[in-house]
C-alpha positions as a LaTeX table, in Angstrom:
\begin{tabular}{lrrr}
\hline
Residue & $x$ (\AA) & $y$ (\AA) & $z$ (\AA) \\
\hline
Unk1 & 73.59 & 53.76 & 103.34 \\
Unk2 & 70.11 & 54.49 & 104.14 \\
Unk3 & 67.49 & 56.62 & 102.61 \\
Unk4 & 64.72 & 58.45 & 105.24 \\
Unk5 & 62.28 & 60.26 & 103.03 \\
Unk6 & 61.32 & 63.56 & 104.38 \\
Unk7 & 58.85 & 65.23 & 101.81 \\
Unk8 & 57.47 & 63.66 & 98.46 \\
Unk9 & 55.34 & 65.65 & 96.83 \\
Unk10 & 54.38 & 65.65 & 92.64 \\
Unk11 & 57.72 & 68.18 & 91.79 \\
Unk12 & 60.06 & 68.00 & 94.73 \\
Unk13 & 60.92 & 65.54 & 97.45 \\
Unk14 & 63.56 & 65.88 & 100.42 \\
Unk15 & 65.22 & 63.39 & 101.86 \\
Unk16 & 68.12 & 62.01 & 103.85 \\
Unk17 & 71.15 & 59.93 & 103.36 \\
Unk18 & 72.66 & 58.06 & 106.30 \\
Unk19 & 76.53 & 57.64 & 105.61 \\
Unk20 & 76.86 & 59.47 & 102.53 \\
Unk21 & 79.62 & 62.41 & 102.11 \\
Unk22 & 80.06 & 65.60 & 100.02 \\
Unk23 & 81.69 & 62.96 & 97.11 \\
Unk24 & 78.63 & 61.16 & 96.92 \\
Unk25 & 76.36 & 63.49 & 97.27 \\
Unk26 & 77.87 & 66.15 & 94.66 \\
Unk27 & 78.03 & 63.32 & 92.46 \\
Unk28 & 74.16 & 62.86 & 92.46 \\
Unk29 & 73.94 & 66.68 & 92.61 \\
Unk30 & 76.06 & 67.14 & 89.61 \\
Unk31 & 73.99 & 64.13 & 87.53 \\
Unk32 & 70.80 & 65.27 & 88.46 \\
Unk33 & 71.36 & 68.48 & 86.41 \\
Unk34 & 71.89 & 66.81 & 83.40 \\
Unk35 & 68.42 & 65.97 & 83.89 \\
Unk36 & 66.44 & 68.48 & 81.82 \\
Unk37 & 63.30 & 68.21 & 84.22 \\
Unk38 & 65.39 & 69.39 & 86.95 \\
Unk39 & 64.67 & 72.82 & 88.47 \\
Unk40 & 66.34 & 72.33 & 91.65 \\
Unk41 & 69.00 & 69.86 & 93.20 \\
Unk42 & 70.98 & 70.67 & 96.29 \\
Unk43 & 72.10 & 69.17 & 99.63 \\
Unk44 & 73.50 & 70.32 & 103.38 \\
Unk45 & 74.86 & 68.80 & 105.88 \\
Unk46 & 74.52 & 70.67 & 108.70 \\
Unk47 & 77.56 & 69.47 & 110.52 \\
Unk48 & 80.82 & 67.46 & 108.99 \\
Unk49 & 80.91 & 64.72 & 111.64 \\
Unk50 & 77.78 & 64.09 & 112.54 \\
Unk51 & 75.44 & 65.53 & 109.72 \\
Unk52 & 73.56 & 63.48 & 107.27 \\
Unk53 & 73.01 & 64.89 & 103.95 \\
Unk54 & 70.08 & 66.62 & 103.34 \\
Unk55 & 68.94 & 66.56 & 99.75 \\
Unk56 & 66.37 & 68.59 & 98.07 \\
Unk57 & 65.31 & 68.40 & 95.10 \\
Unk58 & 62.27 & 69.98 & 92.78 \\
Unk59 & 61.43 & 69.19 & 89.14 \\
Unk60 & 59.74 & 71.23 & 86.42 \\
Unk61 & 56.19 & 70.95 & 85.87 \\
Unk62 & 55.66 & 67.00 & 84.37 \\
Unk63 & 58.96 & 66.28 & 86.19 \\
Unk64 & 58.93 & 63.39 & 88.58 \\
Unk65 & 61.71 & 63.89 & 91.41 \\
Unk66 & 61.72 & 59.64 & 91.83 \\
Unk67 & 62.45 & 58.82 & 88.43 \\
Unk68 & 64.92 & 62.21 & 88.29 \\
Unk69 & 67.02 & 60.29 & 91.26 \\
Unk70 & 66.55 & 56.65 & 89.15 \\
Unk71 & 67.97 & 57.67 & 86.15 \\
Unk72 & 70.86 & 60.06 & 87.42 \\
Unk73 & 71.72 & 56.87 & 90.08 \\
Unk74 & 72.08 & 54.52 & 86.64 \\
Unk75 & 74.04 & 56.84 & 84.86 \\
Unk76 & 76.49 & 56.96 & 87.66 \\
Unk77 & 76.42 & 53.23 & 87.86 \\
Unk78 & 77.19 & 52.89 & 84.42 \\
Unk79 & 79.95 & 56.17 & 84.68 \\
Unk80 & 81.58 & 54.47 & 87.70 \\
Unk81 & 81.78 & 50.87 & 85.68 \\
Unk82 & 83.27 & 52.33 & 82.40 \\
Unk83 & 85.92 & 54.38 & 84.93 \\
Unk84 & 86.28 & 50.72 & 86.39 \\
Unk85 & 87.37 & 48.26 & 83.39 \\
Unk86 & 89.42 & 51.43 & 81.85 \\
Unk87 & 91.38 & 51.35 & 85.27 \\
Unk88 & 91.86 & 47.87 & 85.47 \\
Unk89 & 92.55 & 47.85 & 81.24 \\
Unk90 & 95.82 & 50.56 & 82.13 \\
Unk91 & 96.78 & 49.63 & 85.57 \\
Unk92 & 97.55 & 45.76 & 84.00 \\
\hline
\end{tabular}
């Protein structure tokens, strides 16, 4: 996956994500709003085989969109590892 920035400014950045899907991307949606800076977080994708995801996100004022993205990406890493070793734990 790749990541073109489109817009970065101090409370929102855009940007786009080469081979991502709607899992991934409400994922990210989903775990940015547990972020308590977070004003907005949404994505598009303009067409289902040959869209990329469009992501937009804005912050409250002293929100930082970059760290916003940071920290929901390690919570999911961390989410997606626990899910992991309880699998593997049951499925034995």
């Amino acid at each position: 996956m790749q990541i073109h920035i489109l817009e970065d400014k101090a409370t929102r950045i855009s940007f786009e994500i080469e081979g991502a899907d709607h899992t991934i991307c409400n994922m990210l949606k989903q775990e940015l709003y547990e972020d308590e800076t977070i004003k907005v977080a949404g994505y598009t994708i303009n067409h289902p085989y040959v869209g990329k995801p469009k992501f937009i996100i804005e912050t409250k004022q002293g929100g930082i969109p970059r760290k916003a993205i940071t920290a929901a990406i390690k919570r999911l890493q961390k989410t997606v590892e626990d899910l992991s070793k309880k699998a593997a734990k049951e499925l034995k």
